[in-house]
C-alpha positions as CSV (number, residue, x, y, z in Angstrom):
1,X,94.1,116.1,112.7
2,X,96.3,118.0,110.3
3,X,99.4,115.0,111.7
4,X,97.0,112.2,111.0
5,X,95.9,113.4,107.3
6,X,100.2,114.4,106.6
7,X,100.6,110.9,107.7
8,X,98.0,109.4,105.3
9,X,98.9,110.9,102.3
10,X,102.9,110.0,102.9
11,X,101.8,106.0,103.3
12,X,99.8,106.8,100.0
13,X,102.7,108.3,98.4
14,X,105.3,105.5,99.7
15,X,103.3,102.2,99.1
16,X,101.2,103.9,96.4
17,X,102.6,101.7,93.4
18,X,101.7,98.3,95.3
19,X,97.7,99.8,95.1
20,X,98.9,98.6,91.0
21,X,100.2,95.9,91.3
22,X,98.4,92.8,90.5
23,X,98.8,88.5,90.6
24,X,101.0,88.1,88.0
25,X,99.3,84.3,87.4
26,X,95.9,86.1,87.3
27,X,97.5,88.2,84.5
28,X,98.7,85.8,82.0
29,X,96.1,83.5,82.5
30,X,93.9,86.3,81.4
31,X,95.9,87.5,78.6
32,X,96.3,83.6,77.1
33,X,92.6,82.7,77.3
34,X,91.8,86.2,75.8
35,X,94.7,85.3,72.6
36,X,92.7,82.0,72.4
37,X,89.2,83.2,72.4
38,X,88.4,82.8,75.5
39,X,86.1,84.6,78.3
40,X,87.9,84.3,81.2
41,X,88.8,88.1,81.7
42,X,84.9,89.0,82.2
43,X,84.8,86.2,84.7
44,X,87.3,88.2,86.6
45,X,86.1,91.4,86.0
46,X,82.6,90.4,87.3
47,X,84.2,88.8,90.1
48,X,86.5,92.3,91.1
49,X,83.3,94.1,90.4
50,X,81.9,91.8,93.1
51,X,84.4,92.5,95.6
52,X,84.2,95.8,95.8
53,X,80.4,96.0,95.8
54,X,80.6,94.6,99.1
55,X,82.8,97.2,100.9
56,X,80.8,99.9,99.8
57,X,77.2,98.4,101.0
58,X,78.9,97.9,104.8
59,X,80.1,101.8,104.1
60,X,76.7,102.9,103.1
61,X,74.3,100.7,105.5
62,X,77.2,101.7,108.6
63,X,76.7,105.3,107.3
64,X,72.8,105.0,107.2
65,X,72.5,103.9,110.9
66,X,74.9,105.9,112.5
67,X,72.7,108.9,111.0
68,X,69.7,107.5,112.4
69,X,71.1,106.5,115.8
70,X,72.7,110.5,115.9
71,X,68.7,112.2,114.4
72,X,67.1,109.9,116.8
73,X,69.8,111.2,119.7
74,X,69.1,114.6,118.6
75,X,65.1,114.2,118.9
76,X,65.4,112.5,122.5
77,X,67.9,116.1,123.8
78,X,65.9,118.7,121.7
79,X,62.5,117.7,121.3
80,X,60.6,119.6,118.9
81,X,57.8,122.3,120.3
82,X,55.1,120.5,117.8
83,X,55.6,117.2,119.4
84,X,54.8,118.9,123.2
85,X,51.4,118.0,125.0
């Protein structure tokens, strides 16, 4: 365990500063519209916002029924004494 978590954090550490980087064409299409008055960059942002939102449902609802399929594993090998006929 200890190997696998050394191992993450040195990928982190060595490809860290592409996690920055971003599309250079997204950028300075951005930063022109937004000299000019324009509202482009909360199109984006809404759209980034979007893109993540998605990752983290999947987490959460994957989360949610493993929990459920392990407390319904756990009722079916240690059945509780108020549940006994």
């Amino acid at each position: 365990m200890n190997k696998r978590v050394f191992l993450l954090f040195a990928v982190i550490l060595l490809f860290g500063n592409h996690l920055f980087s971003q599309c250079s064409i997204c950028k300075a299409v951005v930063e022109s519209n937004g000299q000019a008055g324009g509202n482009v960059a909360e199109g984006v942002n809404n759209g980034i916002l979007y893109l993540m939102f998605i990752p983290y449902v999947l987490f959460v609802v994957i989360g949610y029924l493993i929990y459920r399929n392990n407390q319904k594993a756990k009722e079916i090998s240690h059945p509780s004494p108020n549940n006994e006929h």
